[in-house]
C-alpha positions in Angstrom: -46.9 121.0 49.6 -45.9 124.7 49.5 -43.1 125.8 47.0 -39.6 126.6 48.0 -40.4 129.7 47.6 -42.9 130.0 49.6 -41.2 128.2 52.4 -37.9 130.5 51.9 -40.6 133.7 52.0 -41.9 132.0 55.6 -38.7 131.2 57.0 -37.0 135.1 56.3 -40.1 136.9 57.8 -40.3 134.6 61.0 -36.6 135.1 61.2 -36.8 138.8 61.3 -39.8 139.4 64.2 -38.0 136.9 66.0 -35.0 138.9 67.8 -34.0 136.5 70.2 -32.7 134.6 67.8 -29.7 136.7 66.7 -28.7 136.2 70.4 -28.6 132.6 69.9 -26.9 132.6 66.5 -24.2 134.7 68.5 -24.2 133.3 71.9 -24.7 129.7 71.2 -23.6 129.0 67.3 -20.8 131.6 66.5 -18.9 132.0 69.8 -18.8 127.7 70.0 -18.0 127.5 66.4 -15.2 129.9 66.2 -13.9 128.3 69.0 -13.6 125.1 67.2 -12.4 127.0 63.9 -9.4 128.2 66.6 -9.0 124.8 68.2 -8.4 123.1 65.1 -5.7 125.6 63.9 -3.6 125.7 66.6 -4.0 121.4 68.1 -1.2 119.7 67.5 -1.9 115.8 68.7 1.7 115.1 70.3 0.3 113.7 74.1 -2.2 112.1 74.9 -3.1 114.6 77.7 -3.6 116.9 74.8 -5.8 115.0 72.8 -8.0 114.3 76.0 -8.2 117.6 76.8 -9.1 118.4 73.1 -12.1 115.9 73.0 -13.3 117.3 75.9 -13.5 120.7 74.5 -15.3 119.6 71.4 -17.5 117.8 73.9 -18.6 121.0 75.7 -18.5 123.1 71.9 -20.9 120.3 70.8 -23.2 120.8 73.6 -23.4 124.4 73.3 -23.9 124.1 69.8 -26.8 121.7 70.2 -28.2 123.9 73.2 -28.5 126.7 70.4 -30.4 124.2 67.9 -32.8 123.3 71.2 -33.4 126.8 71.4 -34.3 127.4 67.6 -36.3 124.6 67.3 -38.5 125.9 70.7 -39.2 129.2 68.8 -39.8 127.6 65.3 -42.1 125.2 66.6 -44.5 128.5 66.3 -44.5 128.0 62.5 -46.3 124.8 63.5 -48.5 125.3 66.1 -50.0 128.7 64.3 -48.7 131.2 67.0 -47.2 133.2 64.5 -45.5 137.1 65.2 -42.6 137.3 67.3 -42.1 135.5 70.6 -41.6 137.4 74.1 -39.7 135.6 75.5 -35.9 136.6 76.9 -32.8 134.8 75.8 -32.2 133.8 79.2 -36.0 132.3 79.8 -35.6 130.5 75.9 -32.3 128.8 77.4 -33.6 127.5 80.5 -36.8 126.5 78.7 -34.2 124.7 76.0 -31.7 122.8 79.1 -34.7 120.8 79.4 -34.8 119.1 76.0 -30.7 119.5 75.8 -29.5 116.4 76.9 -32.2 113.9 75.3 -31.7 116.1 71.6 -27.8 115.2 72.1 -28.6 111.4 73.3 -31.6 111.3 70.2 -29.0 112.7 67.7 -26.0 110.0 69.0 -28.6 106.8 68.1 -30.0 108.4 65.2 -25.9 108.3 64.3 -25.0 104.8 65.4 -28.3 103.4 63.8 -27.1 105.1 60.9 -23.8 103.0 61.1 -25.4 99.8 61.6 -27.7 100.1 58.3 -24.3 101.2 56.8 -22.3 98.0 57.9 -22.1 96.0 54.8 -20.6 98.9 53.0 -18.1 99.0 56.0 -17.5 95.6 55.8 -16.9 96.0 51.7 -14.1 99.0 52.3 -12.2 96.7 55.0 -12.2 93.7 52.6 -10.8 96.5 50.0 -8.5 98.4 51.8 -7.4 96.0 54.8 -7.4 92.7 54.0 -4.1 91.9 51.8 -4.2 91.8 48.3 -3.8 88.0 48.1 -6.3 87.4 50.3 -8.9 89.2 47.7 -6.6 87.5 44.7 -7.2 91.2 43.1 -5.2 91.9 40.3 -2.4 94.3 41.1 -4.1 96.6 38.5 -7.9 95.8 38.5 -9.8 96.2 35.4 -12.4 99.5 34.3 -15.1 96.8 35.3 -14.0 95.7 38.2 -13.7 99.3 39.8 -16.8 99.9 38.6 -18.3 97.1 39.8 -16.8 97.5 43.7 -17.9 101.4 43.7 -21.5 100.3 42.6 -21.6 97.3 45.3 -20.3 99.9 47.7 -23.1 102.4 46.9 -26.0 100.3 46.9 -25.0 98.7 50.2 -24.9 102.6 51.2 -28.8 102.7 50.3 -30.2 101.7 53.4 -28.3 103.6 55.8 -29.1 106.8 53.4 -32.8 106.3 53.6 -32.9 106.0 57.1 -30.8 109.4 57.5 -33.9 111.1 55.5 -36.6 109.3 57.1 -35.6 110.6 60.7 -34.4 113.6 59.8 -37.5 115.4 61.7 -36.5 114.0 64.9 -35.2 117.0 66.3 -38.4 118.7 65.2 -40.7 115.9 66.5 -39.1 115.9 69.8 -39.9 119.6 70.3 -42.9 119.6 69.0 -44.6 116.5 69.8 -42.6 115.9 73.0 -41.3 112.5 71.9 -38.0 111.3 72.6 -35.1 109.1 71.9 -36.2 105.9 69.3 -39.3 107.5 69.7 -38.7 110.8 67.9 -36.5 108.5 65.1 -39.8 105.9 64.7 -42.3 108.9 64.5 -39.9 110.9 61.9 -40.3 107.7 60.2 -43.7 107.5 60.1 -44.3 111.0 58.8 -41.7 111.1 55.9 -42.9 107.4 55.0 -44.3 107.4 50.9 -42.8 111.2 50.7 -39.0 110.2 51.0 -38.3 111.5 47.8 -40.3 114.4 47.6 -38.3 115.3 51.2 -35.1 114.4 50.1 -35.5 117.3 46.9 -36.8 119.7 49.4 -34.3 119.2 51.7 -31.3 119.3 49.2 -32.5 122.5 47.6 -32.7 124.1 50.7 -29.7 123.4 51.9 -28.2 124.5 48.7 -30.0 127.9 49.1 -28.5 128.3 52.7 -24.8 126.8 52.8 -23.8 126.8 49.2 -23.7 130.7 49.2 -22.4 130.8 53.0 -19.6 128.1 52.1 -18.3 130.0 49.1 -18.3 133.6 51.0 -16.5 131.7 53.9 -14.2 130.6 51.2 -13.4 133.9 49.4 -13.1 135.1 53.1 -10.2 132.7 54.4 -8.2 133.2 50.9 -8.1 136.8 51.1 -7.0 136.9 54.5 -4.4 134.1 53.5 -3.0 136.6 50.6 -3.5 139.5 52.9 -2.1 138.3 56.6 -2.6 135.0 58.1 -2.6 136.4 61.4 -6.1 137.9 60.4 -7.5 133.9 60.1 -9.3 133.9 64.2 -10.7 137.3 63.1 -11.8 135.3 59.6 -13.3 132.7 61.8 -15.9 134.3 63.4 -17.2 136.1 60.4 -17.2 132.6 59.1 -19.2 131.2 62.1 -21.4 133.9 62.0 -22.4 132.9 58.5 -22.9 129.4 59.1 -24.9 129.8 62.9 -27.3 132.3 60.5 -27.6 129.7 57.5 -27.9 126.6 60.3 -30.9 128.7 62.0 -32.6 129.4 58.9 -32.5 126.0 57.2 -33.4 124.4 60.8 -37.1 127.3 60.2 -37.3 125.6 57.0 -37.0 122.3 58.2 -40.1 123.1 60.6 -42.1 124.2 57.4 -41.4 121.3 55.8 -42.1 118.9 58.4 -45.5 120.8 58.8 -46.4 120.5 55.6 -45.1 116.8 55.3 -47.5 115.7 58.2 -50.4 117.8 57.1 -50.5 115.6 53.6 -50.0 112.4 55.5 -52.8 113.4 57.4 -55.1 114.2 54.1 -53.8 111.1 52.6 -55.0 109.1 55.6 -58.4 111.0 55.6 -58.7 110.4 52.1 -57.8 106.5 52.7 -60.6 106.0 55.5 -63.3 107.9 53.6 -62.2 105.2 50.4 -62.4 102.1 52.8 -66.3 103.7 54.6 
């Protein structure tokens, strides 16, 4: 497995001989994003015409968004397949290239999502017998005991468990269906495959990374907005886009390293496998 390092060292010097890729982070992250950022500050939910209209927005934002990620992952599947230096092709041949995979990386992403509920269930069904039911029902004490928190936040996180491990194990189904052309259950069963016996090692890699890429962008973005607040609110769209522009930079990056990772990750399963077969001849 290379180092973070190493992969961070990778993922900068792709970036940079790949050009076409600021016209993504600008055309297809920040101008989406910044829309949302300008949605959400000016929405008020008072008819239900307006929160149609609202949803449907978001809808078309989310699309875009994930039309950007298709694109990213097209040119970061280089890191994989050895065609390294930078690509030649256009922004506009990149996007059409990237509406073909658009729609099943949306669908993929929903049922990764509401597979991810379903593992999560019990802990659902724990908050509603918490929070919903009345307090009679539960015969809970009207103020419950040290213990007795504790014990309900620890049933509620290990019944969290199995819907957390499936979220790492298909978290290379984005990759996978770009790469290996797989799609829908497909792309979360082969994630699975890959990442199985390395979960932990994965989950690390990915934490640190995305603790290199968004914890620095989220405090600038942060700094950003209060300054403008103190200096003049009516500076706070402006503030937005330099914020999205942060964030479509930090998502393309970490979404390189991903590809790294996931290359790396399937080369040891494959050794591992070798190593297995030559044990068993």
């Amino acid at each position: 497995m290379p180092s973070i390092v190493t992969i961070l060292r990778s993922t900068i010097a792709f970036y940079r001989e790949q050009g076409v890729l600021n016209t993504v982070a600008l055309v297809l992250f920040t101008v989406p994003m910044s829309t949302f950022h300008t949605l959400l500050r000016f929405f008020e939910p008072r008819q239900l015409d307006t929160i149609t209209l609202a949803f449907f927005f978001v809808f078309l934002l989310s699309l875009l968004i994930t039309w950007g990620a298709a694109c990213t992952l097209i040119i970061g599947k280089r890191l994989i397949e050895k065609h390294g230096g930078r690509s030649r092709s256009s922004f506009r041949a990149l996007a059409k290239e990237a509406k073909r995979i658009l729609i099943p990386l949306y669908v993929t992403g929903i049922l990764r999502a509401c597979i991810t509920v379903l593992w999560s269930f019990p802990a659902i069904i724990l908050l509603a017998l918490v929070l919903v039911l009345p307090e009679n029902t539960l015969r809970l004490p009207e103020t419950p005991s040290t213990f007795l928190t504790l014990t309900i936040f620890l049933a509620f996180a290990i019944s969290l468990i199995p819907a957390f491990l499936y979220s790492i194990r298909t978290s290379f189904y984005d990759i996978i269906l770009v790469a290996e052309n797989l799609r829908f259950r497909a792309a979360l069963q082969r994630s699975t495959q890959v990442i199985r016996g390395h979960t932990g090692k994965v989950l690390l890699y990915l934490l640190v990374l995305s603790a290199v890429f968004f914890l620095p962008t989220n405090l600038l973005t942060m700094l950003l907005e209060t300054a403008v607040v103190a200096l003049d609110p009516i500076f706070l769209p402006a503030s937005d886009i330099v914020k999205s522009g942060l964030l479509s930079i930090a998502t393309i990056l970490f979404t390189l390293s991903s590809i790294i990772l996931f290359g790396a990750v399937k080369d040891l399963g494959g050794i591992i496998h070798e190593v297995h077969l030559e044990q068993r001849s």
